[in-house]
C-alpha positions in Angstrom: 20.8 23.7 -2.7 17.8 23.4 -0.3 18.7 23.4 3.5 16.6 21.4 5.9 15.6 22.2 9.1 15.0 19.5 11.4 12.3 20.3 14.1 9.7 18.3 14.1 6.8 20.6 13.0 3.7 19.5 11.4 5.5 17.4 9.2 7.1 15.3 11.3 9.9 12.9 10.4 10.8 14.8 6.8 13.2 17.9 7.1 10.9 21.2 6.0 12.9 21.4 2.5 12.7 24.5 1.1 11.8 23.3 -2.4 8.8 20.7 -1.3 6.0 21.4 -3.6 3.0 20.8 -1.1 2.0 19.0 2.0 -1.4 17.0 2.3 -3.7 16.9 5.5 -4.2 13.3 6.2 -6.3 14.0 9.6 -3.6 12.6 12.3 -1.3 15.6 10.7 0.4 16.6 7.7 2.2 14.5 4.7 4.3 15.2 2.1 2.0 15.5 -1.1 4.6 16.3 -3.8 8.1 17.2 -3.2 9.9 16.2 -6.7 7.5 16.7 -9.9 5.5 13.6 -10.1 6.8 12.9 -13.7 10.7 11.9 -12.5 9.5 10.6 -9.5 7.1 8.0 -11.0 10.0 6.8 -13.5 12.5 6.8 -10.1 12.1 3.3 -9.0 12.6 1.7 -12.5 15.9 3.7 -13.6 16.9 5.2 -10.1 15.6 5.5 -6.6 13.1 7.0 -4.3 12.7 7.8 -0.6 9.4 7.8 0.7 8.1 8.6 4.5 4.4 8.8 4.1 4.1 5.7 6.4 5.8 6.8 9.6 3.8 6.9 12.5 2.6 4.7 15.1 3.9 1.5 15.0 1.9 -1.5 17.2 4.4 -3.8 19.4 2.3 -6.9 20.6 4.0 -8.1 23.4 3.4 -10.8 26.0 3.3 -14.6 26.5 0.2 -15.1 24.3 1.1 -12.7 21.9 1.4 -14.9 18.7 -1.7 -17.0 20.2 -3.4 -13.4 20.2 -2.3 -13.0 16.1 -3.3 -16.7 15.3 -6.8 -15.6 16.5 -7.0 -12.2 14.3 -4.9 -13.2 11.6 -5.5 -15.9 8.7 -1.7 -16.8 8.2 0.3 -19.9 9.7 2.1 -17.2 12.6 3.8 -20.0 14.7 6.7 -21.0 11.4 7.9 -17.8 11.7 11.6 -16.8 12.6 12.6 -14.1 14.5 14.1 -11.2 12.6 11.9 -11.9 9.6 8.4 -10.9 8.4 5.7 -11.9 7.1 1.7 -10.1 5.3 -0.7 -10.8 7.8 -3.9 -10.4 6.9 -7.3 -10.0 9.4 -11.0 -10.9 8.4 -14.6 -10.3 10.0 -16.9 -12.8 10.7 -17.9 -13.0 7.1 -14.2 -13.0 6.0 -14.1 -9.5 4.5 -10.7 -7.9 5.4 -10.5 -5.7 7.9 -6.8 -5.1 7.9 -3.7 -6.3 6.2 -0.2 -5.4 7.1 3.4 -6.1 7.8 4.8 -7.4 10.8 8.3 -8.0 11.9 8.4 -10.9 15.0 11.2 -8.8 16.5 11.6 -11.5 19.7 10.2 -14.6 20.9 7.1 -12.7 22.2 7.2 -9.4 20.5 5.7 -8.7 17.6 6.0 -5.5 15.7 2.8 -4.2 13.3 3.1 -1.6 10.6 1.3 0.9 9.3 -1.8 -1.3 9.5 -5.6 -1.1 10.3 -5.0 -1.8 14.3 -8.5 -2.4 14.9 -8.3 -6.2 14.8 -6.0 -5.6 17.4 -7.6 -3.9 19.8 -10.9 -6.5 19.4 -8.4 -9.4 20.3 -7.1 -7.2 23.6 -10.6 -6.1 24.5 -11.9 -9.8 24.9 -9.4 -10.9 28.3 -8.4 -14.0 26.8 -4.9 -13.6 25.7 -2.3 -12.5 28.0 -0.5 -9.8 25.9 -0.4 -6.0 25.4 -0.5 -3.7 22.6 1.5 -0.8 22.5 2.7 1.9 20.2 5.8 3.4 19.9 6.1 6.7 16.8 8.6 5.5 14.3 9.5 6.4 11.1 9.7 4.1 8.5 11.3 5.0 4.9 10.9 3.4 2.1 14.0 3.0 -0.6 13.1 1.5 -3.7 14.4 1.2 -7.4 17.5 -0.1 -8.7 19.8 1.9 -7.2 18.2 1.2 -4.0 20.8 -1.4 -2.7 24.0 0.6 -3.6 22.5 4.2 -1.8 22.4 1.8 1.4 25.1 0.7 1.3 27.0 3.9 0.6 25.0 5.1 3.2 26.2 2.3 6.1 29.7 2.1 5.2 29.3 -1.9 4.7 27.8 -4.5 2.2 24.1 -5.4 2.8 24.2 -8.2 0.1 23.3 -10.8 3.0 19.5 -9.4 3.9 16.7 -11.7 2.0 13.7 -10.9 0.7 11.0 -10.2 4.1 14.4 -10.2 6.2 15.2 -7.5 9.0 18.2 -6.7 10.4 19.7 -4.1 12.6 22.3 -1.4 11.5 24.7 1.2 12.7 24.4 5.0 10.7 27.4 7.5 11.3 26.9 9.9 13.6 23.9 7.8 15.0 23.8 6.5 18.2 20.5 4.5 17.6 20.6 1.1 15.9 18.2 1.0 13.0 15.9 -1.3 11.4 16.8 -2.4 7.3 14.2 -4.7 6.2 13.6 -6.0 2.3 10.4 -5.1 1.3 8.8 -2.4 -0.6 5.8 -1.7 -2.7 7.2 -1.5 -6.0 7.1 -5.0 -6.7 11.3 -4.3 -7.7 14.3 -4.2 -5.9 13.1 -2.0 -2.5 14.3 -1.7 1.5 12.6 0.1 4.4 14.8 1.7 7.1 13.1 2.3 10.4 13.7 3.9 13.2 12.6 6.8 16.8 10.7 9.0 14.9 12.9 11.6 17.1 15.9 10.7 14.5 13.5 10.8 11.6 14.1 14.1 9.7 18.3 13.7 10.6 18.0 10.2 8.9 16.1 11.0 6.2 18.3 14.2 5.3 21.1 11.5 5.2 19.7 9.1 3.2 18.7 11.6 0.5 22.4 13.6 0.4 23.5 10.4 -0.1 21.3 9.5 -3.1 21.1 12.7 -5.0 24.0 11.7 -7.1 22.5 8.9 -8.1 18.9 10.2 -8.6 17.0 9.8 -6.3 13.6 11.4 -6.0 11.4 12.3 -2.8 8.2 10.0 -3.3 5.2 12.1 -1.7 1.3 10.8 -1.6 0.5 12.1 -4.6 2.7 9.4 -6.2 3.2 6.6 -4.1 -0.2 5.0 -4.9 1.2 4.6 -8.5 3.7 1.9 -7.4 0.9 -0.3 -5.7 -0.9 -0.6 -9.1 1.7 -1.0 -10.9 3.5 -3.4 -8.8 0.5 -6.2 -8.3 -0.4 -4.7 -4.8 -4.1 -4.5 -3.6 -3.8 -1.7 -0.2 -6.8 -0.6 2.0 -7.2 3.2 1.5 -5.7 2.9 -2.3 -7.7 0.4 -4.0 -10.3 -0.8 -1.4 -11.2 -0.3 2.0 -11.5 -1.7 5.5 -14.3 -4.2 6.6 -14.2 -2.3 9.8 -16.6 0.3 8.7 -19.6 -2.1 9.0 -18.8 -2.7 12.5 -20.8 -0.8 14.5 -18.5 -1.0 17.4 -15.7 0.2 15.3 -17.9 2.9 14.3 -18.5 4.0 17.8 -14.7 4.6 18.3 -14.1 8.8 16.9 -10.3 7.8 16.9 -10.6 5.1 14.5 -13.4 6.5 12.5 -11.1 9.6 11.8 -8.3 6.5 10.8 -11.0 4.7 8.2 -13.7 6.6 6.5 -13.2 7.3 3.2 -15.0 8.6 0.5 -17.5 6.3 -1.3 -17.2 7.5 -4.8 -17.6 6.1 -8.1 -20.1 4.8 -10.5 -21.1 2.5 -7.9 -24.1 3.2 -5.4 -22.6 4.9 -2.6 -24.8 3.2 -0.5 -23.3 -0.1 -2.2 -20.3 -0.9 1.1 -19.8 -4.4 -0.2 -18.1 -3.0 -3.3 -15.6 -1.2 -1.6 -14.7 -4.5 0.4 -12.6 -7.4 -0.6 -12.2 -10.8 1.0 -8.3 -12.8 0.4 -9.6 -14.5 -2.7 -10.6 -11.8 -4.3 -7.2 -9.8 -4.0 -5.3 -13.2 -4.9 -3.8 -13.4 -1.2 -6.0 -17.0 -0.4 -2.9 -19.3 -0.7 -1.6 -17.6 2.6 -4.7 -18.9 4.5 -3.8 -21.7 6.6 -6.8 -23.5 8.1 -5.1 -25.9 10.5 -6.0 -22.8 13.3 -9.0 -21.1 14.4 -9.4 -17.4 13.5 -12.1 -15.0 12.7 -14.1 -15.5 9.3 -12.4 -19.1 9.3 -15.5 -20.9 8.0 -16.1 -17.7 5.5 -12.1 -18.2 4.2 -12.5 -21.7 3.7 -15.1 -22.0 1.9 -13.9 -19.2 -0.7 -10.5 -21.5 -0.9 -13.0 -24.2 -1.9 -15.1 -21.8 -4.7 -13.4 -18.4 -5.4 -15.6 -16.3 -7.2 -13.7 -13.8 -8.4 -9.8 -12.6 -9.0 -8.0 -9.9 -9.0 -6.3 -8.4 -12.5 -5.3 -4.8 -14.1 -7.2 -3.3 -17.1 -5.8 -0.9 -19.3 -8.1 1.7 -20.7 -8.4 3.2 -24.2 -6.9 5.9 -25.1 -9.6 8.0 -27.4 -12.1 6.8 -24.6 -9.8 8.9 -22.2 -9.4 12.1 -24.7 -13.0 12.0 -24.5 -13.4 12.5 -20.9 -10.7 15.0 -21.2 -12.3 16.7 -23.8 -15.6 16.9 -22.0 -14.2 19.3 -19.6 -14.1 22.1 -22.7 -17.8 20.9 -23.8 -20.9 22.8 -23.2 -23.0 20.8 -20.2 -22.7 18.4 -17.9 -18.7 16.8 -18.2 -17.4 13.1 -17.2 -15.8 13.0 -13.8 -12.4 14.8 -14.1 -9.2 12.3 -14.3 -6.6 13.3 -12.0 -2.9 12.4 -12.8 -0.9 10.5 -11.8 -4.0 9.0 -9.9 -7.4 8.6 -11.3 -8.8 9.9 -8.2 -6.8 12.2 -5.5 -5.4 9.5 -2.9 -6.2 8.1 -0.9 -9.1 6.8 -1.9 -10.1 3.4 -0.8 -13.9 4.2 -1.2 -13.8 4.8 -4.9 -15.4 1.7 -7.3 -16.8 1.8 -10.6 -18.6 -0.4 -12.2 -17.1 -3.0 -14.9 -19.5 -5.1 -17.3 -19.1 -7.2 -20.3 -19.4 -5.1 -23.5 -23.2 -5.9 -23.5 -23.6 -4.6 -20.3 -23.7 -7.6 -17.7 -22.1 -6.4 -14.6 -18.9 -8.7 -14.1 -16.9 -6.7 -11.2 -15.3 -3.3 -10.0 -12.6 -1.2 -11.3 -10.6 1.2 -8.7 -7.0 2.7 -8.2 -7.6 3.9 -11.5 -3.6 5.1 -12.6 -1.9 6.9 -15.4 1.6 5.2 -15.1 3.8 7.4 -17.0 6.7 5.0 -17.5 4.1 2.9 -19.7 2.3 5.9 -20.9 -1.5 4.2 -20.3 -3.9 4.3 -18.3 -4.6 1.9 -15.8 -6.3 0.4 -12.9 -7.1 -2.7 -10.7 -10.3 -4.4 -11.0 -11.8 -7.6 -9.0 -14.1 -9.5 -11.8 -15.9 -12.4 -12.0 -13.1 -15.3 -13.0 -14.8 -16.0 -15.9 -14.2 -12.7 -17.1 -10.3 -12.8 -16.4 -8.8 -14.3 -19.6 -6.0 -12.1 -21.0 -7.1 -9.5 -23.8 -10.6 -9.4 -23.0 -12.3 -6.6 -23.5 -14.6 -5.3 -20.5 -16.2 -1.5 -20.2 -15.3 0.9 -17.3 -18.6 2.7 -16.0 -16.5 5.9 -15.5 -17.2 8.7 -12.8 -19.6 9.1 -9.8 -23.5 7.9 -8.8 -25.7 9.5 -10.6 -24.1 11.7 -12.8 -22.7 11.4 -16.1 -20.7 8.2 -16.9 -18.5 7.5 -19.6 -18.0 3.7 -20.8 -14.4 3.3 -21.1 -13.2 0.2 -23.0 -10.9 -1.6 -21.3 -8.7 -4.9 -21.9 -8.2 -7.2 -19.3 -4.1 -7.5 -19.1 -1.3 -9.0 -17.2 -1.0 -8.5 -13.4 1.1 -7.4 -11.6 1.5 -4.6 -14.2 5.5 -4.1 -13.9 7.4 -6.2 -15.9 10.4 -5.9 -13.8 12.2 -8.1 -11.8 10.4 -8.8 -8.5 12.3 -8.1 -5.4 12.3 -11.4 -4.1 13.9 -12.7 -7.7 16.7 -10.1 -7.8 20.1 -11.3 -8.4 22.1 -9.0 -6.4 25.4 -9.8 -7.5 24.4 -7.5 -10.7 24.2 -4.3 -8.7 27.1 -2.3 -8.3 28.2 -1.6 -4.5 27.9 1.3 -2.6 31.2 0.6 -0.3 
């Protein structure tokens, strides 16, 4: 058995196990890359459980009198119908309504606001212009993920008490043995299945997490590093800035002026696409299917832009499964005499994150109809997939499409691909989950 230690370190808020695989260098410090094989891990939140930390970090309170005014401004969402102790997606345009930053928030009080592991720039804009009387801090928390079937029943083994009560985007506050603290349990994941978040001082992080995974070993549950946590958001229907796209916030040249959040943002631009080709990386709230939470009774920033996408979306969001001898022959390019096709990386197409990658998709006869990126090997399906944004005339189920696969100006391969259902699982979505089917922890 593995014994932790539990000084901070590099790695923060997970105990230094003995047995993790390796760590990944994510710029603001070190991650957890791959703890438990990828294989079991990816299959852990359809048969078991996971635990995942890789989001802990600063977390941005929003306090103050005009605090939800402040939000209204950055965000598209409705943010005044919104009850304390629950949550909600917000999600934050430019001008020209391309997001700059999407992200979970917990209204924790009547003026405090709590914003997770989100772009914060939007933020900081709204603060820097005088007119709202409200503050933003941060406070270093971590936050772990739970997710899977068994996800409900570790919890509540965990507390000591039944947690059947807690909706879907509810938040509550709980007591851990031998913890002093009271602790965040929220519903929400990014599996698209049955999954929780417990949050809390990042000071407690590596006691609570060694808890929460003694607790869970006995009923499987894996440690979910980076190298396979951006499986679950293409699976599970998810679009995520610095996994399938990026942040509009790299064409502002004041955000580009700012070293701190430049070291936050800049990804790679990589793919079939033209590096120099931004726009493709972006994606505006039609595009990733999240329109219908635009509410255009308020004023915010890329209002007019929103609106009129509401009124004519261009394109949609879906998944496209690739073919399979398409794939051997990128594979089998590796062991070929000249130049091979760009090297596919498992579980993740390319090594996440990886925001800035897009290829190209066209019709069979070559008409460009959209990008492809998050390109996946889910190993609970055993296929290849990935998320694409095409034209919505292009979207109809079983169509067949070509991925221009691998990097600008080197050698492509034309994968076929067939437009198919989204979101990918075929589980049952978290907020559907009849809990009374779930054996209890207590």
């Amino acid at each position: 058995m593995s014994e932790p230690s539990y000084a901070m370190g590099s790695i923060g808020v997970v105990p230094n196990y003995l047995d993790t695989k390796t760590y990944l260098n994510r710029g603001n410090g070190f991650a957890v890359w791959e703890a438990d094989d990828w294989k079991s891990t990816s299959l852990s939140w359809k048969e078991s459980c996971y635990i995942h930390a890789g989001i802990s970090g600063p977390v941005f309170s929003i306090e103050g009198p005009d605090a939800q005014a402040m939000l209204s401004m950055a965000s598209i969402n409705d943010v005044y119908k919104w009850p304390i102790g629950t949550q909600k997606h917000l999600v934050m345009c430019n001008a020209d309504g391309l997001i700059e930053a999407h992200s979970l928030a917990l209204r924790a009080a009547e003026d405090v606001f709590r914003y997770y592991a989100g772009n914060p720039w939007p933020l900081f804009r709204q603060v820097g212009t005088g007119r709202f009387n409200a503050k933003l801090d941060t406070v270093d928390m971590f936050i772990f993920q739970i997710a899977g079937p068994k996800a409900l029943t570790v919890i509540e083994k965990l507390i000591g008490q039944s947690q059947r009560d807690i909706k879907f985007l509810e938040c509550k506050m709980v007591k851990l043995p031998g913890i002093e603290s009271e602790i965040e349990l929220a519903r929400i994941g990014m599996t698209g299945n049955l999954a929780y978040e417990l949050r809390g001082p990042a000071e407690l992080g590596a006691q609570v997490y060694d808890m929460i995974y003694q607790v869970g070993k006995p009923f499987g549950m894996k440690r979910l590093g980076w190298r396979t946590y951006c499986v679950n958001h293409v699976e599970g229907g998810f679009p995520q800035i610095t996994v399938t796209f990026t942040v509009a916030s790299v064409i502002d040249p004041v955000f580009l002026q700012n070293q701190e959040m430049v070291l936050r943002g800049l990804p790679d631009y990589t793919g079939s696409i033209d590096p120099a080709d931004v726009r493709a990386r972006l994606r505006t709230p039609g595009e990733v299917g999240w329109i219908w939470m635009a509410r255009f009774d308020h004023e915010f920033l890329g209002r007019e832009a929103v609106l009129a996408e509401s009124q004519s979306p261009q394109r949609k969001v879906v998944n496209l499964r690739w073919n399979v001898q398409d794939i051997l022959d990128i594979v089998a390019s590796q062991y070929q005499d000249g130049e091979e096709y760009r090297h596919l990386e498992y579980p993740c197409g390319v090594e996440q994150p990886a925001g800035g990658h897009a290829d190209l998709v066209t019709t069979l006869d070559g008409k460009p109809i959209g990008v492809s990126s998050g390109t996946t090997y889910s190993y609970y399906y055993r296929e290849e997939i990935s998320q694409a944004i095409l034209d919505i005339n292009q979207t109809e189920l079983g169509s067949e499409v070509l991925v221009h696969w691998g990097d600008f100006g080197k050698r492509i391969k034309k994968v076929r691909a067939t437009v198919v259902r989204y979101p990918y699982i075929d589980l049952t979505r978290n907020e559907d989950d009849d809990l009374s089917s779930i054996p209890s922890g207590v």
